[in-house]
VMD Tcl script that draws the C-alpha trace (Angstrom):
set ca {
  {-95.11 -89.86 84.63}
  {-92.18 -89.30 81.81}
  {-90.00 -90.36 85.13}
  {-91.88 -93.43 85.57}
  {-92.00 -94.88 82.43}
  {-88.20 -94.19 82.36}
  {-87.66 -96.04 85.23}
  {-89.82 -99.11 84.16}
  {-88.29 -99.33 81.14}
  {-84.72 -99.59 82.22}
  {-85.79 -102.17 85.23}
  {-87.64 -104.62 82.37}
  {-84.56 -104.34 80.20}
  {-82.13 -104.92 82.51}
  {-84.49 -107.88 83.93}
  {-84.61 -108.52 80.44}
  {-80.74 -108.44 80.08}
  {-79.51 -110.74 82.64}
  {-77.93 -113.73 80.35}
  {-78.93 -116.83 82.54}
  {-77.17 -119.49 79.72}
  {-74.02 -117.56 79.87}
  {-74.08 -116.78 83.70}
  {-75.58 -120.96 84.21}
  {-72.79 -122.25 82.08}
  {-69.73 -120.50 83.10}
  {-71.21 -120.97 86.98}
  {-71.79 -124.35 86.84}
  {-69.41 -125.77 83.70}
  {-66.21 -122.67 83.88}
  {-67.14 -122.85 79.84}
  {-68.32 -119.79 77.38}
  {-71.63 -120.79 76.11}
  {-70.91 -118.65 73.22}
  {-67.91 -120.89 72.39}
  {-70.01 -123.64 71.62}
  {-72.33 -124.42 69.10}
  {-74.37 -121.56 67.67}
  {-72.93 -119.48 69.98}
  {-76.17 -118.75 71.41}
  {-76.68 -118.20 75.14}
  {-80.50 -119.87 75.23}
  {-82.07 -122.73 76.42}
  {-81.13 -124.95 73.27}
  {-77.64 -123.76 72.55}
  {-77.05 -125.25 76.44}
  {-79.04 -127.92 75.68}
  {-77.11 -128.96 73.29}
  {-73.48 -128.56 74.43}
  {-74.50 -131.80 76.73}
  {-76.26 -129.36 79.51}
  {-79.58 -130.72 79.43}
  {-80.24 -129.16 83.59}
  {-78.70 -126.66 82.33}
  {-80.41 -125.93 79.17}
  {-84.35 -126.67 80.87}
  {-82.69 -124.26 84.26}
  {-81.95 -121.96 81.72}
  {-84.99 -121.58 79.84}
  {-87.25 -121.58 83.27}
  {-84.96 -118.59 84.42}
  {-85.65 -116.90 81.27}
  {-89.28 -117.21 81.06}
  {-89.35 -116.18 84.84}
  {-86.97 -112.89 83.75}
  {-89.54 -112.18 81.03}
  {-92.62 -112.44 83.69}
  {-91.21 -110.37 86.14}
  {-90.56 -107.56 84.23}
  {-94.22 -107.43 83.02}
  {-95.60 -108.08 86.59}
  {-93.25 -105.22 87.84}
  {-95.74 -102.83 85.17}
  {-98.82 -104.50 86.37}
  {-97.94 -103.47 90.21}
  {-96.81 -99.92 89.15}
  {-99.59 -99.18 86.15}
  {-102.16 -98.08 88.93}
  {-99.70 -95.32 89.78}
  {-99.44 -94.21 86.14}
  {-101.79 -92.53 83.92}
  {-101.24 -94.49 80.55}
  {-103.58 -98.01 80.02}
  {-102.99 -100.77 82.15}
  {-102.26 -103.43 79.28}
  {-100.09 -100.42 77.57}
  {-97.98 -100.69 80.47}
  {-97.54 -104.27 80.20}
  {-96.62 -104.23 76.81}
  {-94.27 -101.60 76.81}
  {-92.22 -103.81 79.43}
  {-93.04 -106.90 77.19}
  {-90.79 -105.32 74.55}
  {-88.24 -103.87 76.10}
  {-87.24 -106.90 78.25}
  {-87.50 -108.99 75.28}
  {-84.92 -106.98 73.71}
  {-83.31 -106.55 76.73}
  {-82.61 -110.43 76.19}
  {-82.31 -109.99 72.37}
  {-79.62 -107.71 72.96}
  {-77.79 -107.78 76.93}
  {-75.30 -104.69 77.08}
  {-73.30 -107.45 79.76}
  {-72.13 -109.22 76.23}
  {-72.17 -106.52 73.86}
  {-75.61 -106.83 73.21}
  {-75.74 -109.90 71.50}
  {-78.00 -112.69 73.48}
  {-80.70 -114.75 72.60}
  {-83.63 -115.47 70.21}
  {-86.12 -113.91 72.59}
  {-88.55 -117.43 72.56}
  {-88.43 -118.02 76.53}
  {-88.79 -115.04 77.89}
  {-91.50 -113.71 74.60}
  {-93.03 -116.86 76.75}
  {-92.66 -115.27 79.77}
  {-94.05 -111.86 79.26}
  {-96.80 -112.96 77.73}
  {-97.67 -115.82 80.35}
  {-98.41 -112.56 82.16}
  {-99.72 -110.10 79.79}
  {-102.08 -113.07 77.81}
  {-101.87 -115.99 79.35}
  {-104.24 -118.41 77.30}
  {-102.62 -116.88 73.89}
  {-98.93 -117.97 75.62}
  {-100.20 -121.59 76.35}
  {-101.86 -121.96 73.74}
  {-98.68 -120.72 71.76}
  {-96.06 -122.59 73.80}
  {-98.89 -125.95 72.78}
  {-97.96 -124.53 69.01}
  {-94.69 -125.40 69.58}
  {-94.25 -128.53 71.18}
  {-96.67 -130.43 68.74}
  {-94.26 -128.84 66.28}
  {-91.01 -129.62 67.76}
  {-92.76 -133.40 68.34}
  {-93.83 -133.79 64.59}
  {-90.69 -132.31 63.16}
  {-87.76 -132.06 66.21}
  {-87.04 -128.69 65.00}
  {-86.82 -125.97 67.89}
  {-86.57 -123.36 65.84}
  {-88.90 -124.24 63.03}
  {-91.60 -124.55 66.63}
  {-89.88 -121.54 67.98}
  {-90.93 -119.70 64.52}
  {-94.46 -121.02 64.25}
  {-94.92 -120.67 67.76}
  {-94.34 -117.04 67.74}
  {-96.34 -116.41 64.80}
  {-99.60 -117.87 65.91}
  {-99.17 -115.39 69.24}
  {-101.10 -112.85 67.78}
  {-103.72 -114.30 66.11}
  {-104.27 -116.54 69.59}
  {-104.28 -113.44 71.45}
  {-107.25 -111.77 69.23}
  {-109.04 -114.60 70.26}
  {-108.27 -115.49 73.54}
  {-107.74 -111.96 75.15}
  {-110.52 -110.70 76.78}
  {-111.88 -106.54 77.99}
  {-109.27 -103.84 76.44}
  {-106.85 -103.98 74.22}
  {-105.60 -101.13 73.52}
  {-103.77 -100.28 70.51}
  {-100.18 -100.42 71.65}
  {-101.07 -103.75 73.62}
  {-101.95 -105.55 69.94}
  {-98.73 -103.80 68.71}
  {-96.59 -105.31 70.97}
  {-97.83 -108.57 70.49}
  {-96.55 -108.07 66.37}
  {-93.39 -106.56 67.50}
  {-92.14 -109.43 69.79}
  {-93.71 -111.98 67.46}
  {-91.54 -110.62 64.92}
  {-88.51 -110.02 66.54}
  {-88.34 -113.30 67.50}
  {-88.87 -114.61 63.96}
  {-85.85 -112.23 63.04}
  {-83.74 -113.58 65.11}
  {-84.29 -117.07 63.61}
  {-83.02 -115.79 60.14}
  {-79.76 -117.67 60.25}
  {-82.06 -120.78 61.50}
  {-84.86 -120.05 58.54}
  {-81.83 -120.50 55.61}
  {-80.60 -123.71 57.47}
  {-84.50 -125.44 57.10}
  {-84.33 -123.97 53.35}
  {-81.18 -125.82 52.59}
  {-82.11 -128.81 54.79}
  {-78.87 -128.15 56.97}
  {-80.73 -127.26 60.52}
  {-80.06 -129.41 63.47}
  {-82.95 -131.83 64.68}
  {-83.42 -131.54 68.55}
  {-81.56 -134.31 70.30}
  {-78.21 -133.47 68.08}
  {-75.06 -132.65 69.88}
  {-72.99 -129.44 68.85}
  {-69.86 -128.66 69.06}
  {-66.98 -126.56 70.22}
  {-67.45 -123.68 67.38}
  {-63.82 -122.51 65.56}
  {-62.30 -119.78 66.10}
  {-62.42 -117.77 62.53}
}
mol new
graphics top color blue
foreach p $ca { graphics top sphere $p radius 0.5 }
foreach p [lrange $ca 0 end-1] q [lrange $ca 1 end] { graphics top cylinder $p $q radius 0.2 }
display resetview
């Protein structure tokens, strides 16, 4: 089983890993992603930089990465002795940090918010719609993706102890808590920039970043 698990967990992180803005970008506009803007390689750092395909191709790839990865455990859990939903979340996790942190670009990718969306659409998938409906009333009221982003991710859990139905094992409501939180981490240069009223409003265009 130990060789299992070993080989599930490298397949959702490097499904995890695979840096769709960076790869869409250079593809498509011969441009680093990471050159522009935040220097983020997600959805709304392509957005941004005047990809708008790009940025919505991006975070559809991403979210499909994410699902994958947890529908990969799903077909091999009968095969393994551990719960079904532990499974799951185990690849949850690890392909959210394989996105969180790609070894391709020296493990520094995105914020984890599309493909958290994507595991989940497969792990829980009324506690990720309802979530992802978290987020765009936000992101309406206030045109802040990352203040939705935030929110988004924090009502996860407490949608999934409500909408998720039969077992949960421990480790299953863990996960939900770890991703949650990693993605609200990863938001801590965004969660100064709302303190001190100096966060972009979706719609604004970035720009080349300077070299320092």
């Amino acid at each position: 089983m130990l060789l299992e698990i070993s080989l599930l967990v490298l397949a959702s992180y490097l499904l995890g890993s695979i840096p769709v803005g960076y790869l869409l970008v250079r593809l498509f506009r011969n441009q680093d992603i990471r050159s522009v803007g935040s220097g983020n390689i997600g959805a709304t750092n392509v957005m941004r930089s005047g990809g708008k395909g790009l940025g919505a191709a991006t975070f559809a790839l991403d979210v499909i990465k994410g699902a994958a990865a947890v529908a990969l455990a799903g077909f091999l859990a009968p095969h393994l002795t551990w719960a079904p939903r532990n499974i799951q979340a185990l690849a949850a996790v690890v392909a959210v940090l394989g996105h969180m942190f790609p070894v391709w670009l020296h493990f520094r990718g995105g914020k984890g918010v599309a493909t958290g969306f994507g595991v989940f659409l497969v792990a829980a998938p009324w506690a990720a719609l309802a979530s992802i409906a978290v987020f765009i009333i936000v992101l309406m009221l206030s045109r802040f993706v990352s203040l939705a982003s935030i929110l988004g991710a924090a009502a996860f859990p407490v949608f999934a102890y409500f909408l998720v139905h039969g077992d949960k094992p421990p480790f299953f409501v863990a996960a939900q808590f770890i991703v949650a939180t990693l993605i609200i981490l990863k938001h801590h240069a965004n969660i100064r920039r709302l303190l001190t009223g100096t966060e972009n409003r979706f719609g604004s265009r970035t720009q080349e970043r300077k070299p320092a």
